[in-house]
N, C-alpha and C positions, 0 to 999 in steps of 0.2 A: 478604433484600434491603431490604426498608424499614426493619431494626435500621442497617443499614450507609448507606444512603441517610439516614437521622438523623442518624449521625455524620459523614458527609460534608458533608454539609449545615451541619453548624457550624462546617467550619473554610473555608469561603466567604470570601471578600472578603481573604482573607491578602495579604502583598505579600511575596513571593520575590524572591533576590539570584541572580546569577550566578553562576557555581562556576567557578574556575580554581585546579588542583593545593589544591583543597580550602579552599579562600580564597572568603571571600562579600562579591561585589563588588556597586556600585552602577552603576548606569548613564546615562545623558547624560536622562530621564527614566524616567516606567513606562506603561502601556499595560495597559488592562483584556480580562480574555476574561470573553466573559458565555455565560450558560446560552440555546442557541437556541429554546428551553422557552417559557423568561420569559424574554426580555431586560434587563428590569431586575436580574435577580439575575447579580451580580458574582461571578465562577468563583474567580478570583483575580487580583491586580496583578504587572507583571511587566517587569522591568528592561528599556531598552531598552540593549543593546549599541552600543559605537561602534568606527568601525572599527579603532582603536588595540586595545581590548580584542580585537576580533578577532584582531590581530595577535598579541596578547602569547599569547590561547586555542592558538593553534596553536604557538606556539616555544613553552608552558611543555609542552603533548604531545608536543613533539620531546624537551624536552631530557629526558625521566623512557622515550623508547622504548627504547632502551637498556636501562634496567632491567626494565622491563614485559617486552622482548623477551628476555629471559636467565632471564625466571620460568621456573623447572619446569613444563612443557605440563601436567604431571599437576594442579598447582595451581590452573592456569588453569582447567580440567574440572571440579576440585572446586568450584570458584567458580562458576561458571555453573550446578551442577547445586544448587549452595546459594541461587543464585537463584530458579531453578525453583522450590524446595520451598517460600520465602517469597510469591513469585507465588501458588502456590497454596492456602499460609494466609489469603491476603491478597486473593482471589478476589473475593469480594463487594462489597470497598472499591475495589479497582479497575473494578469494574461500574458503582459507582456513581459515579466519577470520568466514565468515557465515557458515563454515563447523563444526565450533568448538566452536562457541558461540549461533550462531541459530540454530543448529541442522538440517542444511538442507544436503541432502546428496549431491553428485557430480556434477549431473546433474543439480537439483535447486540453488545450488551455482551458476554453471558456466550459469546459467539462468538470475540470479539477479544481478550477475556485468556483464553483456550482456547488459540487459535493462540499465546499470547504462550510462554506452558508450555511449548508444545511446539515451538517453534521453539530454547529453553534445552534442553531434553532431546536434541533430536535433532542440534541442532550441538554438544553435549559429547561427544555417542557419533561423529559425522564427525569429529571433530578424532581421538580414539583412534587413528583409522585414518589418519587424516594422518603422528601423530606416527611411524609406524611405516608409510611406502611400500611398497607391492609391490618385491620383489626384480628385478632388473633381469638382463638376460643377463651372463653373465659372463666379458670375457675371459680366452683363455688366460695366466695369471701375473699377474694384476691383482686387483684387490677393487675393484666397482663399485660404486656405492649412491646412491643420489639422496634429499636433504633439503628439505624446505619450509620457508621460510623467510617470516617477516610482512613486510611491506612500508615501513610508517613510519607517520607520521599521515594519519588520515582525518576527511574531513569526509560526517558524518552527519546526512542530512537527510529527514525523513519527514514525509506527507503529514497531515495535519488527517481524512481518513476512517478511516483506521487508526492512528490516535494511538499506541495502546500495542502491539498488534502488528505492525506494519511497522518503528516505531523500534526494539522490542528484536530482532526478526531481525536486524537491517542492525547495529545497535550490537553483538551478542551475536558474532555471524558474527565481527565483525572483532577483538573483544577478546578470544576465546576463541583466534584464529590468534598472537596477541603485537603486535598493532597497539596503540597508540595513538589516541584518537578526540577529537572535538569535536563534540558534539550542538547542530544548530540546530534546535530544535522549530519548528513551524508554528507561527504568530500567532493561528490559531483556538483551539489545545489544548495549549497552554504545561504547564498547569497539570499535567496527565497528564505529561509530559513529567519535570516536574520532581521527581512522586512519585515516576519510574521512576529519577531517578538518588541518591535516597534509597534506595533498593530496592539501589540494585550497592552504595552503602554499608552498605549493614547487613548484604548478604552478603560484605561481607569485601575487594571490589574497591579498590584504592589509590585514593585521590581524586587521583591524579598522573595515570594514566591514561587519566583524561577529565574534557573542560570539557563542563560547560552554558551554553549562549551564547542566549538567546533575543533576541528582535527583529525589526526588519524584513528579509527579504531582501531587497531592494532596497538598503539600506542596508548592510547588512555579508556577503551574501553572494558578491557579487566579490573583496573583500579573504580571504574564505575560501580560495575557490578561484583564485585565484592568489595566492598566496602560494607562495615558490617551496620552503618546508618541507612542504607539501602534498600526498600521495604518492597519493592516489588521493580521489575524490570517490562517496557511495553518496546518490544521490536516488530518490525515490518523488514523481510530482507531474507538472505538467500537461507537453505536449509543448513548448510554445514555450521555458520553464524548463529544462528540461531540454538543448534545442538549445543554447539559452545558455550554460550549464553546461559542456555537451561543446566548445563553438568555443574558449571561453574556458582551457579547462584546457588543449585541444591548442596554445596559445599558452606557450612557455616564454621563462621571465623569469631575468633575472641572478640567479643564484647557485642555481637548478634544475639538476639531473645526473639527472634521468628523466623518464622518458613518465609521465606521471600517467595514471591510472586513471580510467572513467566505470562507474561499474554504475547504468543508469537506467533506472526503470522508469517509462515517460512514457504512460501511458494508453490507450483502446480505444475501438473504435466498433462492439459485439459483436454478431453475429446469431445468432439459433438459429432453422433451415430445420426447417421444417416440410413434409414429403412426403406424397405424395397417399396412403402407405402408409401410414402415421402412427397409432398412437391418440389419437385425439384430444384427447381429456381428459387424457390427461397431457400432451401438447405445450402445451395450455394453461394447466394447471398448474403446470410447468414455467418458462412464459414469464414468467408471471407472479410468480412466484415471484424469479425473476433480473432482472425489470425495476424491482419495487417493493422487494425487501430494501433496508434503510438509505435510503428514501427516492430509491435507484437512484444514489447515492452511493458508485458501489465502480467502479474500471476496469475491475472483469469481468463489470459490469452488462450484462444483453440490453436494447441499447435501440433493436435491427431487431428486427423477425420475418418472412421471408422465406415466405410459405406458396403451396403450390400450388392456384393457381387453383381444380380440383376442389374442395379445403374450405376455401376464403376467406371466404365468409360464413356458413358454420357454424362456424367457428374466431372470428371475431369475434363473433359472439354468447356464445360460451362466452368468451372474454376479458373482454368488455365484463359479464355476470352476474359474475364470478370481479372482478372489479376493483371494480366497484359494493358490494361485497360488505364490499373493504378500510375498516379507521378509520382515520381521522389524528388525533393529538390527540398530547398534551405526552407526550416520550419518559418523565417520569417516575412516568406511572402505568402500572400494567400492564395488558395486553391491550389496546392500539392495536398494528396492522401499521407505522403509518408514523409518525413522529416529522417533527421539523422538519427543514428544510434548514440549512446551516453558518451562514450571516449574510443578512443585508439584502439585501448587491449579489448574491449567488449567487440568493435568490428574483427578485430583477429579471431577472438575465438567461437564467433561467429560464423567467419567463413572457413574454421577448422572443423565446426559440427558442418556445413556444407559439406565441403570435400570426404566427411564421413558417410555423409546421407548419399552421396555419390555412389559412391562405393558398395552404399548398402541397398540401393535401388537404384530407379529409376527418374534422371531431373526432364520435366516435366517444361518449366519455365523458372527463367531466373538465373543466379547461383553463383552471382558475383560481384562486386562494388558497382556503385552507381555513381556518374559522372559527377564530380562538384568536388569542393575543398573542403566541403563536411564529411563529417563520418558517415556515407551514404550506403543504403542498401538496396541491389534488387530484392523483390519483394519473389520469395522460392517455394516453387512447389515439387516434391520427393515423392513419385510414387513410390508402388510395391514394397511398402515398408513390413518388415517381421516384425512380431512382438519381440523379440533380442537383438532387435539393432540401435544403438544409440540412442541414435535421435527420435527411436520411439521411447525411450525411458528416461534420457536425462533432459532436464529444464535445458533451452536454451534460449531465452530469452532475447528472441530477436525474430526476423520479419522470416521465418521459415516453416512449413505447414511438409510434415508429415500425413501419407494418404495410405491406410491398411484395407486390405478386399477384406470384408466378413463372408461367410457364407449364408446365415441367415442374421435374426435381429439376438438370438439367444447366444451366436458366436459374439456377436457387435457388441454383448454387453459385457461377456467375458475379457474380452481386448480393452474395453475402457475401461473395468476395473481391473486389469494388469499392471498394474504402475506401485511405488511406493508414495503418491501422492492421492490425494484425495480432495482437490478444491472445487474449481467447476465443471460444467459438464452439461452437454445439452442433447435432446435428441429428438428429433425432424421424421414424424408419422404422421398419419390421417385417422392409425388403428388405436380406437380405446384401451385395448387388453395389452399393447405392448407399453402403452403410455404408462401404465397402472402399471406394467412388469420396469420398468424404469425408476417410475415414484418409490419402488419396494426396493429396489436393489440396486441401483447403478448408486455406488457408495461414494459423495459427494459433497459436499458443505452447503453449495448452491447448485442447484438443479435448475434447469429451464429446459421449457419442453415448444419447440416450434418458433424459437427466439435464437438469438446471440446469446452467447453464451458469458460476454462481458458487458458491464454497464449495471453492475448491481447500484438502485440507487436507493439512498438512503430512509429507513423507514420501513420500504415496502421488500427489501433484499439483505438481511441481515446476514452480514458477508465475513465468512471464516470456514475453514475447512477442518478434514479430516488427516489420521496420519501424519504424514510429512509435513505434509501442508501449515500441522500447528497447531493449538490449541482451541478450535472453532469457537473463539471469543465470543461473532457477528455481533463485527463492528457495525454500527448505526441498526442495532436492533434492540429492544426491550429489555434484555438482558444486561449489556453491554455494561453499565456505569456499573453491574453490581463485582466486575473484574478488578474496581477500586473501590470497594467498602467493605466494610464487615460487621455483620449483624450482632448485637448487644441484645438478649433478651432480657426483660427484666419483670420478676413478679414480685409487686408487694402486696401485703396484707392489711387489709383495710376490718 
């Protein structure tokens, strides 16, 4: 990692073009991503798109769907699994990418291009079984059979905490089904972005097949998604964005002939209950664990902890020892738990939900910047939180852990489903009957029961929520590729 972190490190400050059918374009200006590390170090420079370019980004993937959609599926398979294998020559270069642009430390690096792997591997083996449907009933003197079919162009948009693995799931998904795409990377991690669509080219992917379009979304994200060549939209990103997203696409414009497509995964407000049954120690390890990875920068971050009355204040002492415990400092040296936050305005309004949770309880440990030239945080614990205070109901995406008394496991479960999210959710018993009163009713996307409550991995966690949270795609599950096809039945008569 520090051979690879050297060499990433030198090619710093670059200034990248746009990518349309393989054409590198210039943009209306450029706009810097910097390292949340150090700020002053320049990640890379990066074209701003205009909404013209946007336009041309989507009709030049329409007009090359057609051929992309007529590749031999088996090509398509081999391609994505030639990605994969590059991904993971390329392993440590791309660690060091999210190590120095996302501000994720070591381990969440080698976390996110982990999942990126195995999201390529495991949607080349789902498509197998696409290309080749289950046999369908058969009537008498007919031959029945049902085909999957890709959809058209999509617009590809993922979020700045999962740079490299939520873009190539959501990219890979839909170009491995015969879609056509247009990557709009996040404004925080361009840079990442644009290594990855260097990566589809060198395994072999048409540069027709997909633009890279960075920029503001405010700026060329509407002209994305309405555009009426536009056939389905895949967002990862916050809930208001996302509502946006969906009003806007369900609006159709001249020269549109379908319902466009929303797969949104728009964020959480996750608790892991804590039962009077409980061991302790691990519900606190646990909590912590899911509250402080990546800075609590993930949407399936714990940032309730619902505990039963009985161990509320032995459960906060072991929280508060177990959290005092964590470092913060710059994601690029090894052995800190927590790295920086994404920018400037994210620690603001960070330590504005602080000074709320202040106000609305009791701080515990924390609840302030942490020493360094990054965007650093103490790592906050808020007791005596109400179900009406803030910080128990709105996302706040950062390294701060709300703590609510239940009275028993039946209050515990009404408080975790108190929210207008629904993503994940865990909860820490020894008792069969509550575990079983959890599986039925704590209303969740992903459930985990005596676990963390983050780290769904691919395959075995088919990850998407409920409500706000989005349209529970679950991404890296079974399901997932059928969010890019559409089924063709077809009976003839023999």
């Amino acid at each position: 990692m520090q051979d690879a972190l050297a060499r990433v490190r030198s090619q710093l400050g670059k200034e990248h073009d746009i990518l349309i059918s393989g054409r590198a374009l210039k943009g209306s200006g450029t706009f810097a991503s910097l390292n949340p590390s150090h700020p002053q170090e320049i990640v890379g420079h990066h074209q701003r798109a205009t909404v013209e370019q946007a336009r041309q980004a989507v009709e030049a993937t329409f007009a090359y769907f057609p051929t992309w959609s007529a590749t031999p599926v088996e090509q398509r398979i081999q391609l994505l699994v030639r990605a994969a294998a590059l991904l993971r020559e390329r392993k440590s270069e791309f660690n060091a990418w999210l190590i120095l642009e996302a501000g994720k430390n070591w381990v969440e690096a080698e976390a996110d291009t982990c999942e990126a792997i195995d999201f390529c591997e495991y949607y080349a083996r789902r498509m197998e079984r696409h290309a080749t449907p289950e046999a369908l009933v058969q009537m008498p003197g007919e031959r029945d059979t049902m085909r999957y079919l890709p959809l058209g162009v999509g617009i590809v948009i993922p979020p700045w905490n999962f740079p490299l693995a939520i873009l190539v799931g959501m990219a890979t998904a839909a170009l491995v089904c015969g879609n056509t795409v247009v990557i709009k990377p996040s404004s925080d991690t361009p840079t990442i972005a644009v290594k990855f669509a260097e990566l589809l080219l060198d395994a072999g992917f048409p540069p027709e097949c997909f633009a890279f379009l960075p920029g503001s979304g405010a700026a060329i994200g509407d002209a994305l998604v309405s555009h009426p060549r536009t056939r389905f939209i895949s967002f990862t990103g916050s809930r208001d964005v996302g509502l946006h997203i969906n009003q806007l696409a369900a609006q159709p414009v001249k020269g549109q002939i379908w319902i466009k497509r929303v797969i949104a995964e728009m964020g959480g407000k996750d608790a892991i209950v804590v039962d009077s049954e409980a061991d302790l120690d691990a519900a606190a390890a646990g909590v912590v664990a899911s509250a402080y990875g990546f800075q609590g920068q993930k949407c399936s971050a714990c940032s309730r902890a619902i505990v039963d009355a009985s161990l509320y204040d032995a459960f906060l002492e072991k929280v508060k020892a177990r959290v005092e415990r964590l470092r913060v400092g710059p994601a690029d040296e090894f052995g800190f738990d927590m790295g920086p936050v994404i920018n400037e305005r994210a620690r603001r309004t960070i330590l504005e939900y602080i000074a709320a949770g202040k106000a609305e309880g009791r701080l515990i440990t924390g609840g302030d910047s942490a020493p360094g030239d990054g965007f650093l945080l103490q790592p906050t614990v808020i007791a005596d939180i109400d179900v009406t205070a803030r910080i128990f109901q709105e996302e706040i995406f950062g390294p701060v852990l709300a703590v609510t008394k239940a009275r028993d496991f039946e209050d515990a479960l009404e408080l975790a489903n108190a929210t207008e999210y629904g993503l994940t959710g865990a909860v820490y018993s020894r008792n069969p009957r509550k575990i079983q009163a959890a599986k039925d009713r704590f209303f969740v996307g992903n459930l985990y029961i005596n676990r963390k409550c983050t780290g769904a991995m691919v395959g075995a966690h088919p990850f998407g929520g409920f409500n706000m949270s989005g349209t529970d795609s679950k991404a890296g599950g079974p399901d997932y590729l059928l969010q890019f096809l559409q089924a063709k039945s077809i009976a003839e008569k023999i």
